[in-house]
N, CA and C atoms as a LAMMPS dump frame, in Angstrom:
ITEM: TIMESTEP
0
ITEM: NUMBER OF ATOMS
372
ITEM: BOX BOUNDS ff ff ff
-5.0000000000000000e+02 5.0000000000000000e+02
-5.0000000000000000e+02 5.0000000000000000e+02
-5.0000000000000000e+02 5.0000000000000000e+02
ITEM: ATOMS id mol type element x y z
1 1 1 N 274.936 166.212 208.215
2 1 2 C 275.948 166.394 207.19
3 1 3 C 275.679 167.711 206.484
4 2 1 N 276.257 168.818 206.316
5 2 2 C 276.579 169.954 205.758
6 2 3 C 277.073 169.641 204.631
7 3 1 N 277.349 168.908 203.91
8 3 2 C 278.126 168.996 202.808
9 3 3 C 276.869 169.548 201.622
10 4 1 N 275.577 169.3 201.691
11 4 2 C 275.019 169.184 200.715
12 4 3 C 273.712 170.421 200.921
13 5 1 N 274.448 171.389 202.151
14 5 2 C 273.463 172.352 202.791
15 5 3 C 273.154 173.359 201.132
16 6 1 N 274.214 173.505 200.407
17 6 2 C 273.778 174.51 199.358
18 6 3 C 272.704 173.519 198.438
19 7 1 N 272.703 172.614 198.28
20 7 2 C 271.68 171.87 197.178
21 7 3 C 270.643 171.853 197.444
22 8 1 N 270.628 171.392 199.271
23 8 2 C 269.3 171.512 199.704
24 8 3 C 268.319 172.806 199.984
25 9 1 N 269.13 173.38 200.287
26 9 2 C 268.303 175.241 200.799
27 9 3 C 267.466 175.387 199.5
28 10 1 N 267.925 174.88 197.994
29 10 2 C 267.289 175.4 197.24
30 10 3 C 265.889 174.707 196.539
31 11 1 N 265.559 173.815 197.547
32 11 2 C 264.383 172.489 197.189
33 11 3 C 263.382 173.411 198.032
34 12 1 N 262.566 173.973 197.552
35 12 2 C 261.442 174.838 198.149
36 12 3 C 260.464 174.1 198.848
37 13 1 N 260.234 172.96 198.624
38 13 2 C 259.228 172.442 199.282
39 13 3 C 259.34 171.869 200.209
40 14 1 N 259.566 172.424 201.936
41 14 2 C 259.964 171.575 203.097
42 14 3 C 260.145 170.058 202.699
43 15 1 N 259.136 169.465 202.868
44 15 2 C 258.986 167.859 202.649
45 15 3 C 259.832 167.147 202.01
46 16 1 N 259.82 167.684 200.485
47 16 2 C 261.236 167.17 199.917
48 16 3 C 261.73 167.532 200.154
49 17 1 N 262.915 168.849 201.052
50 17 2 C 263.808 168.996 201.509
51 17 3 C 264.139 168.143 202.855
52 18 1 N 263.05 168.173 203.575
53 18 2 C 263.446 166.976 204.693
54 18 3 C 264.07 165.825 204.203
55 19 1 N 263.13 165.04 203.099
56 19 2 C 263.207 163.637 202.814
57 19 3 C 264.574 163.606 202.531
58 20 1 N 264.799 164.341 201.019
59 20 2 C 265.761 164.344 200.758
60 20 3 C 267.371 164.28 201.714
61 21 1 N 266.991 165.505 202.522
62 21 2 C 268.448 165.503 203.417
63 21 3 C 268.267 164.196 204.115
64 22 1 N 267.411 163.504 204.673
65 22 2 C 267.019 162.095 205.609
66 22 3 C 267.904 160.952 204.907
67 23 1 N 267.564 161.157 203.425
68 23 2 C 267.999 159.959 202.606
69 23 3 C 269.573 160.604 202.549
70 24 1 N 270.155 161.511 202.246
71 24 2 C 271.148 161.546 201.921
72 24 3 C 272.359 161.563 203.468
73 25 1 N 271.613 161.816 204.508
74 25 2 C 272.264 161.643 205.561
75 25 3 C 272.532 160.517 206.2
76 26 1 N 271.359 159.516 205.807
77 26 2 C 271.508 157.873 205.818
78 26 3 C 272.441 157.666 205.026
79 27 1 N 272.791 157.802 203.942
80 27 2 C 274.327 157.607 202.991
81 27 3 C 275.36 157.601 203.871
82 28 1 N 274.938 159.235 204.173
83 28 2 C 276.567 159.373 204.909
84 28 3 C 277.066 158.585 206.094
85 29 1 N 275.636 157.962 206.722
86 29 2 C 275.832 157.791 208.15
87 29 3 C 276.444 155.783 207.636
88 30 1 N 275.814 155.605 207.135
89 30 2 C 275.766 153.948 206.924
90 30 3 C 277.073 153.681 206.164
91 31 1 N 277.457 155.098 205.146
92 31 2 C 278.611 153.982 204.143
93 31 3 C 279.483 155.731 203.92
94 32 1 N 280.112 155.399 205.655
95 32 2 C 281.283 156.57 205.94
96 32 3 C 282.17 156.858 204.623
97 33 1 N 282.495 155.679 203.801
98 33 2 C 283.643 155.896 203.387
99 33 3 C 283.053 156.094 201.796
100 34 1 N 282.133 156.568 201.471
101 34 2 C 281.747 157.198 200.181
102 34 3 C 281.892 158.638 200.103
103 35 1 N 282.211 159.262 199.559
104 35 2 C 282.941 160.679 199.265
105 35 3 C 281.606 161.215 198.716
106 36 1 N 281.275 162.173 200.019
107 36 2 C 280.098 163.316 198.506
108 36 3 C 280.386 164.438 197.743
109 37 1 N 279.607 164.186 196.972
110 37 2 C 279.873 165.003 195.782
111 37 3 C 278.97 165.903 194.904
112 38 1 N 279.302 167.001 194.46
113 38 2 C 278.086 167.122 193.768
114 38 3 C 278.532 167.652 192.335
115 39 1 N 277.537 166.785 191.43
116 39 2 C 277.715 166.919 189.582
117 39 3 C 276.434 167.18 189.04
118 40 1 N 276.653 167.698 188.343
119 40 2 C 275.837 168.53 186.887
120 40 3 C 274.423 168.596 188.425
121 41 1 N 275.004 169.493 189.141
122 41 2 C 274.23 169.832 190.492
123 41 3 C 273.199 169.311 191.06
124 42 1 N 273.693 168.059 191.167
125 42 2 C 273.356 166.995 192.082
126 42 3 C 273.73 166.638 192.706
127 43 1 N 273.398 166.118 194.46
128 43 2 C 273.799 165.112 194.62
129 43 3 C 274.245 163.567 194.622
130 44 1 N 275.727 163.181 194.809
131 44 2 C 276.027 161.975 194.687
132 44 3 C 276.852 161.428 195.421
133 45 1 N 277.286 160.301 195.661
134 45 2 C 278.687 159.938 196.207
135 45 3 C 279.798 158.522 195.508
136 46 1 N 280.161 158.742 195.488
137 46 2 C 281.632 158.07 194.996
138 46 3 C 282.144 157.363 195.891
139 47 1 N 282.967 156.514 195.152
140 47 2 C 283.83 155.853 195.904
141 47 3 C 285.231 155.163 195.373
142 48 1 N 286.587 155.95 195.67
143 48 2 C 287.93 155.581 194.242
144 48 3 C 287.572 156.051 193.467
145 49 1 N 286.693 157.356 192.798
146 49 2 C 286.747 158.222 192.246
147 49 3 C 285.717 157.574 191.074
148 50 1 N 284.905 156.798 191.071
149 50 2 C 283.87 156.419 190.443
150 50 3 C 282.779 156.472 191.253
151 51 1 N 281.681 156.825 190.071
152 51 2 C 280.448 156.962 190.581
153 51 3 C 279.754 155.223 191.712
154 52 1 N 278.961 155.74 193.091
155 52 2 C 277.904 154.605 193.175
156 52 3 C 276.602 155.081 193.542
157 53 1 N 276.226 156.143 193.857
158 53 2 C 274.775 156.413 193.555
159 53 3 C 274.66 158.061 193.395
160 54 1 N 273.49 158.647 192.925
161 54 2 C 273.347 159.656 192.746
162 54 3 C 271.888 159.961 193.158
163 55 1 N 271.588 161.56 193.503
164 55 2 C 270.067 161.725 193.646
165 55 3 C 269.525 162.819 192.845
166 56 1 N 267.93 163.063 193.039
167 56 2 C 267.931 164.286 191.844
168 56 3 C 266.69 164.666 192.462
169 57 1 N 265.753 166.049 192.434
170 57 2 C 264.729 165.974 192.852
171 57 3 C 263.737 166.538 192.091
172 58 1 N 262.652 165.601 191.822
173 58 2 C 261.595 165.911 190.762
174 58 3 C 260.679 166.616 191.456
175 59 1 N 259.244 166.769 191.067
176 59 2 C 257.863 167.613 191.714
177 59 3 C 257.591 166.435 192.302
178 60 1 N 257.311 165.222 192.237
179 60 2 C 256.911 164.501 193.383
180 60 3 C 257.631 163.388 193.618
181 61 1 N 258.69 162.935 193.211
182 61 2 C 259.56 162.159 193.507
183 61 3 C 261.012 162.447 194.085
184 62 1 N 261.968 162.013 194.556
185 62 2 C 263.518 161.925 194.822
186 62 3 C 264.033 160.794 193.469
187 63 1 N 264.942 161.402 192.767
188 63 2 C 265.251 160.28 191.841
189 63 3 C 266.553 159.473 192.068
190 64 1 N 266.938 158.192 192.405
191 64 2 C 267.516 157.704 192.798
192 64 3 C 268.35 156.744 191.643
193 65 1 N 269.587 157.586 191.484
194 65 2 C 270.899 156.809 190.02
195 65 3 C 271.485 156.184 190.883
196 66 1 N 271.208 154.575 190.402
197 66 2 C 272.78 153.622 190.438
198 66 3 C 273.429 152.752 189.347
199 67 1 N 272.92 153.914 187.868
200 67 2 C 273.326 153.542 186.914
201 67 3 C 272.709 152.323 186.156
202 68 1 N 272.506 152.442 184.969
203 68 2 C 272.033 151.396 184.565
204 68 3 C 272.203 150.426 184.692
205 69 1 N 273.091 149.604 185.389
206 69 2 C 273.691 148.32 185.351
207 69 3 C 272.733 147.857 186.828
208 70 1 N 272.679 148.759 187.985
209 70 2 C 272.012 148.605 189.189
210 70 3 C 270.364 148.947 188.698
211 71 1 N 269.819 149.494 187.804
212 71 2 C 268.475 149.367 187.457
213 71 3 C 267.933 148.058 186.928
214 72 1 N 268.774 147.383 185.848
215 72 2 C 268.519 146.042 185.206
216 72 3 C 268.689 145.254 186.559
217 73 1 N 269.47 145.04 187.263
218 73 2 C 270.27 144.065 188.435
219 73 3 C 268.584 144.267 189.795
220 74 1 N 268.183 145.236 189.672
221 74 2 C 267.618 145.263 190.847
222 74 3 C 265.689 145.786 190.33
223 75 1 N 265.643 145.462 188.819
224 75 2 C 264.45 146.012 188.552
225 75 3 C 263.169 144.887 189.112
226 76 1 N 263.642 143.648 189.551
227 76 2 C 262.451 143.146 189.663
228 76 3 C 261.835 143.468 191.339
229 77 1 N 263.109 143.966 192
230 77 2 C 262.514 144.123 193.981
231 77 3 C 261.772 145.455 193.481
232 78 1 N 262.374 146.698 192.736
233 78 2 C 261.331 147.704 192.595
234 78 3 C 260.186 147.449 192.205
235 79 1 N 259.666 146.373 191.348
236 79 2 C 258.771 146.196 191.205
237 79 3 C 257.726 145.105 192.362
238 80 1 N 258.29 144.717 193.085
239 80 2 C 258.391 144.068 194.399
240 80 3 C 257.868 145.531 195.373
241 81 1 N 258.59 145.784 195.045
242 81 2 C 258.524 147.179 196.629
243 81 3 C 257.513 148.641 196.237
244 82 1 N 257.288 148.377 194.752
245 82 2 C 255.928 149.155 194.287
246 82 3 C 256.466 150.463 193.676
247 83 1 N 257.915 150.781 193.525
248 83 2 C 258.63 151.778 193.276
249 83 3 C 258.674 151.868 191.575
250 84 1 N 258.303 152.914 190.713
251 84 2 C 258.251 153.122 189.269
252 84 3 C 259.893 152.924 188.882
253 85 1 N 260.365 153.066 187.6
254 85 2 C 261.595 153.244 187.519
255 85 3 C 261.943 153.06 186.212
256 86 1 N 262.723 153.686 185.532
257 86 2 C 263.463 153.908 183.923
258 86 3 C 264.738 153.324 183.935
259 87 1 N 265.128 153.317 182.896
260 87 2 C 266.593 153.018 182.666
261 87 3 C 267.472 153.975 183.534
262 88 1 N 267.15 154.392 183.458
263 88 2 C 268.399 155.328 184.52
264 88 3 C 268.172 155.762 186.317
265 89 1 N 266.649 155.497 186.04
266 89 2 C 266.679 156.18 187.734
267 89 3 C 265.558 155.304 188.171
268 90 1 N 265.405 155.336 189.633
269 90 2 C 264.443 154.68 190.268
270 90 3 C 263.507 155.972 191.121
271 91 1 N 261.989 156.082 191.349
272 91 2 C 261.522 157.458 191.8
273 91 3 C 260.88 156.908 193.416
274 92 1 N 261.313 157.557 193.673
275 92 2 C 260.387 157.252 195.423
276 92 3 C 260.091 158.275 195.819
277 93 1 N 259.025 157.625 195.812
278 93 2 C 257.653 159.304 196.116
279 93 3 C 258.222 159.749 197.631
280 94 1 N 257.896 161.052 197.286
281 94 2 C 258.033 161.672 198.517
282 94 3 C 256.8 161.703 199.568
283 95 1 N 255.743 161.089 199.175
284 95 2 C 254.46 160.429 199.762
285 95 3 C 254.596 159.405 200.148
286 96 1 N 255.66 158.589 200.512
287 96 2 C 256.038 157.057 200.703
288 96 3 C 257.431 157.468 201.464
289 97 1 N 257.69 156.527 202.775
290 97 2 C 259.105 156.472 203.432
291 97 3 C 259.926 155.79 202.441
292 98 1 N 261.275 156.057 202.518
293 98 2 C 261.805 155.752 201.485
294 98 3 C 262.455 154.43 201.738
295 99 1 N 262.576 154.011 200.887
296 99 2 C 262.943 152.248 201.123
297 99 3 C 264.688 152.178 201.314
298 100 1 N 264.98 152.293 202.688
299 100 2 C 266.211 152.322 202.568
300 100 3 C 267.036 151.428 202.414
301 101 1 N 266.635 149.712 202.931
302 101 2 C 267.034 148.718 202.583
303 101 3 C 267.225 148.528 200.996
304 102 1 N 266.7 148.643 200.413
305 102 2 C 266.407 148.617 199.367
306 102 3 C 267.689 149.595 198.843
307 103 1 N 268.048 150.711 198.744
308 103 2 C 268.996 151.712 198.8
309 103 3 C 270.427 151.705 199.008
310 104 1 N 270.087 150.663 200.399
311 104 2 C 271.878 149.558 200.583
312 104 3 C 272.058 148.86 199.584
313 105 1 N 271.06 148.155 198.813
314 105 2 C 271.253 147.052 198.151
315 105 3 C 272.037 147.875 196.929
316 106 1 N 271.383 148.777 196.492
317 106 2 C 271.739 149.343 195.417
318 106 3 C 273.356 149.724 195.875
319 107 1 N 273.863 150.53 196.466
320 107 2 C 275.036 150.684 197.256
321 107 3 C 276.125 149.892 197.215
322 108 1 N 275.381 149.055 197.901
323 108 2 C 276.549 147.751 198.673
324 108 3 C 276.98 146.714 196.874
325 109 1 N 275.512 146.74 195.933
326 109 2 C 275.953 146.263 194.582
327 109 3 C 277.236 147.154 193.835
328 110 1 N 276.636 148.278 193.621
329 110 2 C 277.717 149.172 193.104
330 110 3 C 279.197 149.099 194.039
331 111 1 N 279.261 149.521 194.983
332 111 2 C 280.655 148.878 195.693
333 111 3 C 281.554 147.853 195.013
334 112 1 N 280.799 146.577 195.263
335 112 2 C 281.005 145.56 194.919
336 112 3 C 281.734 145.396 193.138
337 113 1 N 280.093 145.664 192.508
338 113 2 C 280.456 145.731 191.124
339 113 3 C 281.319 146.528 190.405
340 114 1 N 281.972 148.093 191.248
341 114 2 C 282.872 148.713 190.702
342 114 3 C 284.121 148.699 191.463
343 115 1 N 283.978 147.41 192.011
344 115 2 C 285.697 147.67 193.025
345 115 3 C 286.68 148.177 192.086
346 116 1 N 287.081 147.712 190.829
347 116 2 C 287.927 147.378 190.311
348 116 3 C 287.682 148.787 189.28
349 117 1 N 286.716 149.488 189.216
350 117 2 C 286.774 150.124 188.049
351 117 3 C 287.388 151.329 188.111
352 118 1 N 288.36 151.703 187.086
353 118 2 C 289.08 153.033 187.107
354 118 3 C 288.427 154.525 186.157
355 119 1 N 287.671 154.539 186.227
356 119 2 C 286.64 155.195 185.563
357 119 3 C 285.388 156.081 186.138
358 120 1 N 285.186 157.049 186.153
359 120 2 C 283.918 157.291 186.679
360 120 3 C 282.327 156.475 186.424
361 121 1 N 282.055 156.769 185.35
362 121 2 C 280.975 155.806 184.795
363 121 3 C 281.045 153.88 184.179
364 122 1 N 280.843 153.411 184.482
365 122 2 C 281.034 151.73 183.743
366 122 3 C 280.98 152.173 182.45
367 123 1 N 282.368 151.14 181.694
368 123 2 C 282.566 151.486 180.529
369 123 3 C 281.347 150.158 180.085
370 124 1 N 280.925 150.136 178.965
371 124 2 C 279.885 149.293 178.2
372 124 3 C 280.536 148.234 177.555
């Protein structure tokens, strides 16, 4: 997937540039019909014009947004699967394969939980 060749060229550190494009090409490949995108120059993808996941890249992590509503909903498998995580993002080391099951879940929730929403972000 090319779509996200300018975000990535600029991640200096091979490794996270691999990972990163790996994870974000699994997006594209598994859930065709999410639109990528990129905001406040990140990658993300959408779907009906609302957000369902986003990525970001730290010094030793990939940071992984599916919004707060998918952090509360899914904080106890991260802690299950050994993965740190805040209110807003979940971090998977770039020293660790990335948990992609885990990644659908987040996905396939947001799908689900925003069929209906006309909004970019969940209103509160």
């Amino acid at each position: 997937m090319d779509f996200f060749n300018e975000i990535l060229t600029k991640i200096e550190n091979e490794q996270h540039r691999v990972y990163t494009k790996d994870v974000l090409d699994w997006v594209h490949t598994n859930y065709p019909t999410l639109e990528p995108r990129i905001g406040w120059n990140q990658p993300m993808f959408t779907h009906h014009g609302t957000f369902i996941i986003g990525f970001s890249v730290a010094k030793k992590h990939l940071a992984v947004t599916p919004e707060q509503a998918g952090i509360t909903y899914f904080a106890k498998e991260f802690e299950r699967a050994g993965l740190s995580y805040s209110n807003m993002i979940v971090r998977y080391p770039f020293n660790n394969p990335a948990n992609l099951e885990l990644l659908g879940k987040m996905i396939e929730y947001n799908l689900e939980d925003k069929k209906d929403c006309n909004s970019f972000w969940r209103k509160p």
